[in-house]
Backbone as a chain_set.jsonl record, in Angstrom:
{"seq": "XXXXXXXXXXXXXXXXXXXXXXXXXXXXXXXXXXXXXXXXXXXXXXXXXXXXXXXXXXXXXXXXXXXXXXXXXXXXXXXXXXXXXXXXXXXX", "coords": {"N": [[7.279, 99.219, 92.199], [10.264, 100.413, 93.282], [13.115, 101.259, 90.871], [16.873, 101.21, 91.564], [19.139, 104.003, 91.025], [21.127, 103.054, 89.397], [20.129, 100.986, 88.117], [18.784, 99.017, 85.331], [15.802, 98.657, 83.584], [14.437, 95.79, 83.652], [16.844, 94.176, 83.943], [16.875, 92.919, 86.218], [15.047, 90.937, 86.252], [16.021, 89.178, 83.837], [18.139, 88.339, 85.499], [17.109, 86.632, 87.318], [15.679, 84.677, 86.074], [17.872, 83.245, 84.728], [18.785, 82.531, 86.659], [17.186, 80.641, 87.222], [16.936, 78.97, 85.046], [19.854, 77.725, 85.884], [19.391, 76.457, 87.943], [16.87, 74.516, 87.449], [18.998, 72.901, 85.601], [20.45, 72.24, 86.986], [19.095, 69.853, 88.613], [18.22, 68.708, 86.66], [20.676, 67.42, 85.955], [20.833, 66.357, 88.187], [19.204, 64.557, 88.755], [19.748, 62.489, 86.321], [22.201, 61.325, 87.666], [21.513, 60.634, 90.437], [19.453, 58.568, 88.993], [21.248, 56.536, 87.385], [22.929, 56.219, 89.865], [20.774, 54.049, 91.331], [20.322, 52.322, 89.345], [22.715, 51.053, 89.054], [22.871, 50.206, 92.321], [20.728, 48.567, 91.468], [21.59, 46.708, 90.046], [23.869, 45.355, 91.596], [22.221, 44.31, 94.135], [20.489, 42.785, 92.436], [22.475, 40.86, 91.915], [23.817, 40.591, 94.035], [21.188, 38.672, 95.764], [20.875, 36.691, 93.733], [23.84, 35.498, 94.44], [23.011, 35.003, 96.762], [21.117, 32.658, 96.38], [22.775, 30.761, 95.72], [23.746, 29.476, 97.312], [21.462, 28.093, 98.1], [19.662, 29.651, 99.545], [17.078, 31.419, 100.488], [16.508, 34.909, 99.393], [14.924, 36.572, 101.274], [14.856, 35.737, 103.432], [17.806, 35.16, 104.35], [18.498, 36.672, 106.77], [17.21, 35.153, 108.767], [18.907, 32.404, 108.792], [21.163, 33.454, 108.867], [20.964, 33.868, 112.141], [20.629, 31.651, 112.858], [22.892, 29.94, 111.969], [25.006, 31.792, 113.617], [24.206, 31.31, 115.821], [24.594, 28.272, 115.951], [26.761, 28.125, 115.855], [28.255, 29.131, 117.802], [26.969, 27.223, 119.887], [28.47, 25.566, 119.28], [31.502, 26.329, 119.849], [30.467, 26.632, 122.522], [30.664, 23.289, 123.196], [32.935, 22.526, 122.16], [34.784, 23.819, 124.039], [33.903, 22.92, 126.36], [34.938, 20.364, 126.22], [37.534, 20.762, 126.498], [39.865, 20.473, 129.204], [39.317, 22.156, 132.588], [41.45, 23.533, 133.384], [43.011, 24.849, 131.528], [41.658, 26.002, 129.912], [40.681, 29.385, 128.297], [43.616, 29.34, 127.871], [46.579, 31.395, 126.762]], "CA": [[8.639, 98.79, 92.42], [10.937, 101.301, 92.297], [14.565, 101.291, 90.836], [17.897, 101.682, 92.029], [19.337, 104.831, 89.543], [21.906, 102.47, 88.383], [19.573, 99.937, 87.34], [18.108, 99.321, 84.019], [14.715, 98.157, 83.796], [14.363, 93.943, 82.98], [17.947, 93.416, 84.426], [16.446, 92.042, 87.264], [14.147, 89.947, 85.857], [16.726, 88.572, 83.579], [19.308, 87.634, 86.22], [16.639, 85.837, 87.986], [15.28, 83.893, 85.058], [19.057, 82.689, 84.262], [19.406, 81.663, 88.184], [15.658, 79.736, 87.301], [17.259, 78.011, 84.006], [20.623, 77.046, 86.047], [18.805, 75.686, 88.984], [16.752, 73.254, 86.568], [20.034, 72.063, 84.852], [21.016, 71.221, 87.754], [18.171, 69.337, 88.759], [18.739, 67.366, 85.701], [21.829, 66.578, 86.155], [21.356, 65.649, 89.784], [18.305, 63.405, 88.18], [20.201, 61.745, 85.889], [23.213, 60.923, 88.771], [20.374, 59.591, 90.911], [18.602, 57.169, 88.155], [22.554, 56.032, 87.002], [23.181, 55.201, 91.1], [19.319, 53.614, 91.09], [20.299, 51.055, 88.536], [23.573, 50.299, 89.96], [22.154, 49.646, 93.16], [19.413, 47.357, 91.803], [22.553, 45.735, 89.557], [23.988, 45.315, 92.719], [21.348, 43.705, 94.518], [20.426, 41.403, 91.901], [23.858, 40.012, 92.051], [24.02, 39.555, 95.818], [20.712, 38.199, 95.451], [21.743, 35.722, 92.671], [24.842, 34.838, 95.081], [22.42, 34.145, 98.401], [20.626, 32.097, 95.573], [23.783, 29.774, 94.923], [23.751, 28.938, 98.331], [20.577, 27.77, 98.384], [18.781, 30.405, 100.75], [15.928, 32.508, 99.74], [17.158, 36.388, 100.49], [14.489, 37.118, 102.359], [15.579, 34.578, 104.902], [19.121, 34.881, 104.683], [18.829, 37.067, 108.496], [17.436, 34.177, 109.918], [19.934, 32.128, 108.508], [22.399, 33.825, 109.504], [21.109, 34.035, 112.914], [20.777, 30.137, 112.838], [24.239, 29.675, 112.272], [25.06, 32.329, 114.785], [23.781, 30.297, 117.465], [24.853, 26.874, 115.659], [28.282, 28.473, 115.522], [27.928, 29.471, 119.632], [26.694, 26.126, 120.743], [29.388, 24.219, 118.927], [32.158, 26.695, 120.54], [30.625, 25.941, 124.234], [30.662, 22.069, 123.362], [34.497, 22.462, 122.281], [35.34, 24.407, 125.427], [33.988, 21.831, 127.065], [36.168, 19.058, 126.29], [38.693, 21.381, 127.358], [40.103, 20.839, 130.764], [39.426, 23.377, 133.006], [42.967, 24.673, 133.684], [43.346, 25.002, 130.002], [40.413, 26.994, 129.215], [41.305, 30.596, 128.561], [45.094, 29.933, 128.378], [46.746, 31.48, 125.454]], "C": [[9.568, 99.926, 92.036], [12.736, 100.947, 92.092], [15.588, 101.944, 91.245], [18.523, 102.673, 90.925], [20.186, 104.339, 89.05], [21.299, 101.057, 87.811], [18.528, 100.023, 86.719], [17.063, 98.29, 84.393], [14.533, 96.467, 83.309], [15.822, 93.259, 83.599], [17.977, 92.342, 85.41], [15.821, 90.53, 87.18], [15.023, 88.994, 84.761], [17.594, 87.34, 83.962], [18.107, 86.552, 86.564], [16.09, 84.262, 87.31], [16.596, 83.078, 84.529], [19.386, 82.02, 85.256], [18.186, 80.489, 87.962], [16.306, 78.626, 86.197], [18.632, 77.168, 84.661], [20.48, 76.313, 87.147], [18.006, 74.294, 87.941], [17.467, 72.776, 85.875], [20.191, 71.412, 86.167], [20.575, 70.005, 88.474], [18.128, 68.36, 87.863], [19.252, 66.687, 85.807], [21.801, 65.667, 87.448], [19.885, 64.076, 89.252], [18.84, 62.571, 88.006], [21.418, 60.454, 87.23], [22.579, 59.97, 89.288], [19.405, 58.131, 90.223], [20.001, 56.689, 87.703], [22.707, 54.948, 88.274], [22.129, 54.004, 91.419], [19.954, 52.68, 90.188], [21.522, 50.777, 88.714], [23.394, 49.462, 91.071], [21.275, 47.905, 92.683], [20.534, 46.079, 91.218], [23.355, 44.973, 90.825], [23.267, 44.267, 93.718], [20.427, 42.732, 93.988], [21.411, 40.435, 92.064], [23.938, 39.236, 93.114], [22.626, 38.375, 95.981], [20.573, 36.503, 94.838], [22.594, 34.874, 93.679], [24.103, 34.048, 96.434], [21.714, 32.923, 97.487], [21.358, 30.851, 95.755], [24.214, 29.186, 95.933], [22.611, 28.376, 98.948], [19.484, 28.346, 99.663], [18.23, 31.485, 99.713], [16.475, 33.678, 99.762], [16.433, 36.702, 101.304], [14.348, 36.109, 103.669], [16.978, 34.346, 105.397], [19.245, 35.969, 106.262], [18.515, 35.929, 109.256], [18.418, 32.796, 109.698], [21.057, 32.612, 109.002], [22.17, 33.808, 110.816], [20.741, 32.692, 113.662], [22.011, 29.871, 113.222], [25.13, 30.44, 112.908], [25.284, 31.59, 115.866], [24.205, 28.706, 117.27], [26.35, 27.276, 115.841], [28.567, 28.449, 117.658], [27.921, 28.047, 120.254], [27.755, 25.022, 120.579], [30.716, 25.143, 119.316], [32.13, 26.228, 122.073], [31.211, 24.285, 124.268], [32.114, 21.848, 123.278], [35.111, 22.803, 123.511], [35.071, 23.165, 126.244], [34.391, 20.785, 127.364], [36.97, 19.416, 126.626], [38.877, 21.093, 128.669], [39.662, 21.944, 131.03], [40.612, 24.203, 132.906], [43.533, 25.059, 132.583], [43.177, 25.588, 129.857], [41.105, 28.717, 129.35], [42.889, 30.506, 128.21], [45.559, 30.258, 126.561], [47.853, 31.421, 125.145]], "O": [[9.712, 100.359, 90.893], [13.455, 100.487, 92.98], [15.501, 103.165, 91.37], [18.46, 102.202, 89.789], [20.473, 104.91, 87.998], [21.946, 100.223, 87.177], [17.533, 100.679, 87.026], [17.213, 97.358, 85.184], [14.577, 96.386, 82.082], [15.942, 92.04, 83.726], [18.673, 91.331, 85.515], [16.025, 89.47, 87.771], [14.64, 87.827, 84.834], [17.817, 86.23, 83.479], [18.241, 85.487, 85.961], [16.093, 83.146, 87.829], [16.294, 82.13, 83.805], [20.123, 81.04, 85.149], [18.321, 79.434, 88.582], [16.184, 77.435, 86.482], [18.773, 76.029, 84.213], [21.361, 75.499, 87.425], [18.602, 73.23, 87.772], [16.894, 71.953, 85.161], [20.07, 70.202, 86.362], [21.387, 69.193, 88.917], [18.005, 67.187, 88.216], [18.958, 65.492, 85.836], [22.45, 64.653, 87.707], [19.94, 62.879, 89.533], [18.892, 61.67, 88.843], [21.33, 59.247, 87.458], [22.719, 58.782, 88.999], [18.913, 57.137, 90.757], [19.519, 55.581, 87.468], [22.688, 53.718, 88.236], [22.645, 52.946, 91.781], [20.137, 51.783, 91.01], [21.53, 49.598, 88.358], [23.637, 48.256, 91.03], [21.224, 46.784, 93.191], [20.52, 44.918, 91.626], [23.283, 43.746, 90.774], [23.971, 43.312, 94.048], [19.72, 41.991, 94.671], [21.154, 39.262, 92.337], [24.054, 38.026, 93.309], [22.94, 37.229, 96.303], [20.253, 35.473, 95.432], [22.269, 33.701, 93.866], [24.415, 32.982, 96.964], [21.827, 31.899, 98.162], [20.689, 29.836, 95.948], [25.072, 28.323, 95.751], [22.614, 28.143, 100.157], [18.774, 27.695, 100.43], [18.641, 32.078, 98.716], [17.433, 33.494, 100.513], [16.952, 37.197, 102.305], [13.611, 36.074, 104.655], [17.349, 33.689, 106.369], [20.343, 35.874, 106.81], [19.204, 35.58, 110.214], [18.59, 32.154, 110.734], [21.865, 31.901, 109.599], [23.294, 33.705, 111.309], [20.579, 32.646, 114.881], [22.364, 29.617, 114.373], [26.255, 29.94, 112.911], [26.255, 31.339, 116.581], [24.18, 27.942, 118.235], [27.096, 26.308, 115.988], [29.073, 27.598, 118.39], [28.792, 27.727, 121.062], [27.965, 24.023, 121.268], [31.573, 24.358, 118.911], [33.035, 25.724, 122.739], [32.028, 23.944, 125.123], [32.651, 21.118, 124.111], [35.956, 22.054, 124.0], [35.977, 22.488, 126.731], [34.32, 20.227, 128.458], [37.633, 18.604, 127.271], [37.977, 21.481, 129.413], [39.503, 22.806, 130.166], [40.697, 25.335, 132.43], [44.615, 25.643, 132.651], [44.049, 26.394, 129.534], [41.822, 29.131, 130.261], [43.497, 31.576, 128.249], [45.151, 29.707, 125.539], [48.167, 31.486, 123.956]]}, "num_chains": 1, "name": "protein.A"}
């Protein structure tokens, strides 16, 4: 390896070893951030959880639930329209 004549021997190896120690801080830090958001989240998702709970639906059923009353919501719109006159329908 040879050196540049303005550079001292280990300088190199220094800098690089100081870019190696501020790369694993940061790695820490970005750790920590990540396991902080990670237990928000799950706080989070117990809650909602909890709340589909208090409505008496499992969570892992509240899509078809919802896509129950979707279509229960739909069928009881057509049946209203339908008592509507025609010449009504639509008017706003």
């Amino acid at each position: 390896m040879a050196l540049h004549k303005f550079e001292t021997p280990g300088v190199g190896i220094t800098v690089k070893i100081n870019s190696l120690k501020a790369a694993i801080e940061k790695g820490k830090e970005e750790r920590v951030k990540a396991q902080t958001n990670k237990e928000t989240y799950e706080k989070q998702l117990k809650e909602t959880e909890d709340e589909i709970r208090a409505l008496h639906v499992e969570p892992a059923k509240i899509e078809t639930v919802i896509a129950e009353l979707g279509a229960e919501i739909e069928k009881n719109l057509a049946e209203v329209e339908a008592l509507i006159p025609e010449q009504y329908r639509g008017v706003m």
